[in-house]
N, C-alpha and C positions, 0 to 999 in steps of 0.2 A: 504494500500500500504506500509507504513510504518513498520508493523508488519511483512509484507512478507518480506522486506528488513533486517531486521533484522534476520529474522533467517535462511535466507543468508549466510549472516555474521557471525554467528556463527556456521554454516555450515561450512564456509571458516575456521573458525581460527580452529574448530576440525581439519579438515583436516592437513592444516598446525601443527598443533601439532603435529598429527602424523607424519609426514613425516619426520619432523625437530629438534623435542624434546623429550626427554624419555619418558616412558610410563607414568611415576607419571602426569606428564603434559599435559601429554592426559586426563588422568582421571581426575583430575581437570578440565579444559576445558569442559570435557563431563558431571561432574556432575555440572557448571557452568548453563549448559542448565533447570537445574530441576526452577530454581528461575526466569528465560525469560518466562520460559511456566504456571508454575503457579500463576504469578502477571495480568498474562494481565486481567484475571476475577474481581478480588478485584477492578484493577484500572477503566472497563466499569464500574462497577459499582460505582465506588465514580465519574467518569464523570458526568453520570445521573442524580445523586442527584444534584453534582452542576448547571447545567445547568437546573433543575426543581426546587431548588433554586434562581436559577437569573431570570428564568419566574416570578416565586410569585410576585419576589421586583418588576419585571417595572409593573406587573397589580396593586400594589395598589399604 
């Protein structure tokens, strides 16, 4: 749910960009989205670990 809200939001502020601010600031904004979309992978995965981490410690 959180993920979908996000990029919403950054949905929102492209838009606003354009509407509002020169073009350089769109582009910023629009290349702002490359680093929202390719983190979310790395970060499921360093979840997992931790939470398959903190099983191990309560079973011993």
């Amino acid at each position: 749910m959180s993920v979908a809200k996000t990029y919403m939001n950054n949905s929102l502020a492209l838009g606003l960009a354009l509407a509002f601010f020169p073009p350089k600031i769109a582009l910023l904004v629009a290349l702002s989205e490359i680093p929202w979309t390719t983190t979310l992978a790395p970060f499921n995965y360093f979840i997992k670990k931790i939470s398959q981490h903190r099983q191990k410690e309560m079973l011993n």
